[in-house]
Each structure stands twice: as structure tokens, then as C-alpha cells.
C-alpha positions as CSV (number, residue, x, y, z in Angstrom):
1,X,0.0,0.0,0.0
2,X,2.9,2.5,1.0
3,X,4.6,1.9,-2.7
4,X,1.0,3.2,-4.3
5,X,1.0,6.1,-2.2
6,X,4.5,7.3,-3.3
7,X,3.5,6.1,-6.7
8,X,0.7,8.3,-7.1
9,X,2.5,11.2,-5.1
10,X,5.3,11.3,-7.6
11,X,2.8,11.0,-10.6
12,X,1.1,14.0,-8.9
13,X,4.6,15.7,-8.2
14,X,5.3,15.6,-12.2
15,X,2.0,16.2,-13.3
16,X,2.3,19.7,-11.5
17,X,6.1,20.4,-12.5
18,X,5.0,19.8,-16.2
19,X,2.1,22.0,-15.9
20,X,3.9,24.8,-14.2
21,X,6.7,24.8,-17.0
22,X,4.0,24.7,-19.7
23,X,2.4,28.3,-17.9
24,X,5.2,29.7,-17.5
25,X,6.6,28.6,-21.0
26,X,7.7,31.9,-22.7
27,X,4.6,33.1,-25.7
28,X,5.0,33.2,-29.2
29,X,6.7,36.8,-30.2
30,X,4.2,39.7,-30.9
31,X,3.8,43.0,-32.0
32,X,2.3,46.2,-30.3
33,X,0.1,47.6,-31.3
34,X,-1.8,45.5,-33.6
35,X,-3.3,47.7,-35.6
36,X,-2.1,51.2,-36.5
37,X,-4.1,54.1,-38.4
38,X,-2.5,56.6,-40.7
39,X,-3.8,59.7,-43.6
40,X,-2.5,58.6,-46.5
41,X,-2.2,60.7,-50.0
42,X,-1.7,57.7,-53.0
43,X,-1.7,60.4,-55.7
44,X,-3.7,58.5,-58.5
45,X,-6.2,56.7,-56.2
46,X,-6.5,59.4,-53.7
47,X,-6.0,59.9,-50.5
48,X,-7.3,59.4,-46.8
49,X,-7.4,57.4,-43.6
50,X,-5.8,53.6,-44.0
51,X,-5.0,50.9,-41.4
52,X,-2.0,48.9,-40.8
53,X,-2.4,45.3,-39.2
54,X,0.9,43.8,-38.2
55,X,1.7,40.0,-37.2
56,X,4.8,38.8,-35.9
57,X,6.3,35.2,-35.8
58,X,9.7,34.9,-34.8
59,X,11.8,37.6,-37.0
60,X,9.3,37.1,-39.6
61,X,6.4,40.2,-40.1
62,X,3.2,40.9,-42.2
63,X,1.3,44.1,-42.5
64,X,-1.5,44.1,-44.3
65,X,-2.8,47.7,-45.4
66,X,-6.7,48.5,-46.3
67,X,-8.7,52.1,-47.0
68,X,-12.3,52.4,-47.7
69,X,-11.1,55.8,-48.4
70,X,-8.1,55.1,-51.1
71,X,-10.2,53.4,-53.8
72,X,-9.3,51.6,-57.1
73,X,-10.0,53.6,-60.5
74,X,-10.8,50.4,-62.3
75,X,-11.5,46.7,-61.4
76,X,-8.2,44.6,-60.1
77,X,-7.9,41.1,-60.3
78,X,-6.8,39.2,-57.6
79,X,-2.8,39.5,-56.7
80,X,-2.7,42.1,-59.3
81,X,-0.8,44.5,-57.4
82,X,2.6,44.7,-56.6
83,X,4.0,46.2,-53.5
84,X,6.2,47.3,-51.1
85,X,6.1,49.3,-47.6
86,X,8.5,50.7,-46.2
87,X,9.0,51.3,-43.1
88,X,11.3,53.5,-40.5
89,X,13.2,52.0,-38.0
90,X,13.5,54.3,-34.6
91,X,17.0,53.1,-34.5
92,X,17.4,54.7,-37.7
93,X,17.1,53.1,-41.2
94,X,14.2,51.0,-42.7
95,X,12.5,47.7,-43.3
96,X,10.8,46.9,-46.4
97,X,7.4,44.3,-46.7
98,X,6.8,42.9,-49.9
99,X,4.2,40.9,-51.5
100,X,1.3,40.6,-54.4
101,X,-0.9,39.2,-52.5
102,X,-4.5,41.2,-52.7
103,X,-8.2,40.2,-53.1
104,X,-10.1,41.3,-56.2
105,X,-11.1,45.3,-55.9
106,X,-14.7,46.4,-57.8
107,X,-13.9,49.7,-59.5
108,X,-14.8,52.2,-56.5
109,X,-13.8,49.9,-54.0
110,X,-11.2,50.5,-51.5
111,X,-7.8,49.4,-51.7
112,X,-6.6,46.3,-50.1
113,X,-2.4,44.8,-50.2
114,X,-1.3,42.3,-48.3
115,X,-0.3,40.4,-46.3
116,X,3.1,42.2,-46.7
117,X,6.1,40.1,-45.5
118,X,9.4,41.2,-44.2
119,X,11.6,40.5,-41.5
120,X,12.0,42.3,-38.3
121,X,14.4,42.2,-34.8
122,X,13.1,42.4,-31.3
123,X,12.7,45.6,-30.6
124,X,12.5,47.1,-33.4
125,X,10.0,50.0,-33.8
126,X,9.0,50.6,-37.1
127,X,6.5,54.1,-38.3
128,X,5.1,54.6,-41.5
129,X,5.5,58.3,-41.4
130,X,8.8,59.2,-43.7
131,X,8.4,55.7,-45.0
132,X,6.4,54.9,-48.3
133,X,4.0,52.5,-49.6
134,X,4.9,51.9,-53.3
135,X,2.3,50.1,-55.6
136,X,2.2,48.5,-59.1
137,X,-1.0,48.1,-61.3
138,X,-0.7,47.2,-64.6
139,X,2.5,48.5,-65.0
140,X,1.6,52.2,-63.1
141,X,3.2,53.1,-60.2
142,X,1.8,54.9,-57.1
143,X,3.5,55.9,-54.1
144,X,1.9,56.6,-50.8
145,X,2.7,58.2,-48.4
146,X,2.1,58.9,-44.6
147,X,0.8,62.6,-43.5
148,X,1.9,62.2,-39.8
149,X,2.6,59.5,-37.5
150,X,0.9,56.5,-37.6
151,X,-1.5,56.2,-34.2
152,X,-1.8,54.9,-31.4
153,X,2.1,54.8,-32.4
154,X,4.6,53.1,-33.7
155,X,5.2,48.8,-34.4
156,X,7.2,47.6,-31.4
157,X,8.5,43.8,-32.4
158,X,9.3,41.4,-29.7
């Protein structure tokens, strides 16, 4: 009977040891805010408020950018358009997301790119104001650009 007792105790005893290293188990990395808001002017395709969404995994980044404000002159096809954000780094310099990944846009319709990819550091802190969103559509370019800082602030990368 005594060897069941200290059987189960020991089961017990590891049981909570693994439990406690699983909650205190460090999280995936992240990136704060979320979501950021800026006033764009995209010269052909107009101008207005546009939202960043950022996700982080590891040194790896996407930002996806979306305006009902900035709005496509003509239908796009799906992964039509090519682009690049870029983005400046606190610390000084910048990091660029790339992709041509977008859904289809109605003529009209705001403006969706994304998701962006690029690669980041912890701690970096990256603002779209002095930075640029560049865009390719049928072989036009249109470069956006921020008209102040980006709020509630800048992307802080873990």
C-alpha cells in the first residue's frame, strides 16, 4: 500500500512540475500595437485614412494595409498589385514588406495589399511616417505616403 501512495504522489509531483513549465513557457513573439491608423495621400487613387495590421512570428512580419477611403479607378484582379512598404526603423534606417498578394477590388472599391512580408528584430519599432507604400497596377506606379505618424504609435516587435 505504502509503494502506491509514493507512486501516485510522484505521478502527482510531475503532473504539476509539467504544468507549471507549460504556464510559465515563454509566448510566441508579438507585435504592439496591432493595428495602427494613418492619412494617406496615394496620388492617382487618392487619399485618406488607411489601417495597418501587423503579425509577428519569430523575425518574420506581415502588414497588411486596407482604405475604404483610397479606392481603385478600375477593377483589379486578384494579386494584381505589386507592393512594397517601407518602413522606418527608430533606431534609424528601414525595413521593407513585400508581396502581391490582394483580393479582387470592384472599380470604386477601397484598396486592399497584403499580407506584406518582411523580417524584423526584437525591438525594433518601425512608423510609416517618412516611409512609403509603393504600388504596381498594370505596370503604373503609385507611391503613398504617410501625413503624420501613424496612431496609437509606432510597431514595437518582440
Amino acid at each position: 500500500m505504502r509503494r502506491k501512495r509514493i507512486g501516485i504522489g510522484a505521478a502527482v509531483a510531475a503532473g504539476t512540475l509539467a504544468m507549471t513549465g507549460f504556464v510559465l513557457a515563454p509566448s510566441a513573439a508579438a507585435v504592439v500595437p496591432q493595428s495602427a491608423t494613418i492619412n494617406a495621400n496615394c496620388s492617382l487613387l487618392g487619399g485618406g485614412e488607411a489601417t495597418l495590421t501587423a503579425t509577428q512570428s519569430g523575425t518574420s512580419a506581415t502588414i497588411t494595409v486596407s482604405s475604404t477611403d483610397i479606392t481603385a479607378p478600375i477593377a483589379l484582379g486578384e494579386d494584381s498589385i505589386q507592393a512594397s512598404l517601407t518602413m522606418v526603423k527608430a533606431s534609424g534606417g528601414t525595413t521593407a514588406f513585400t508581396g502581391t498578394e490582394n483580393p479582387a477590388i470592384a472599380a470604386g472599391e477601397g484598396v486592399t495589399v497584403g499580407p506584406l512580408t518582411g523580417t524584423v528584430a526584437a525591438g525594433d519599432s518601425l512608423e510609416a511616417n517618412g516611409g512609403s507604400l509603393d504600388l504596381v497596377v498594370f505596370g503604373i506606379s503609385v507611391t503613398c505616403t504617410a501625413q503624420g505618424p501613424q496612431s496609437p504609435g509606432p510597431f514595437v516587435f518582440e
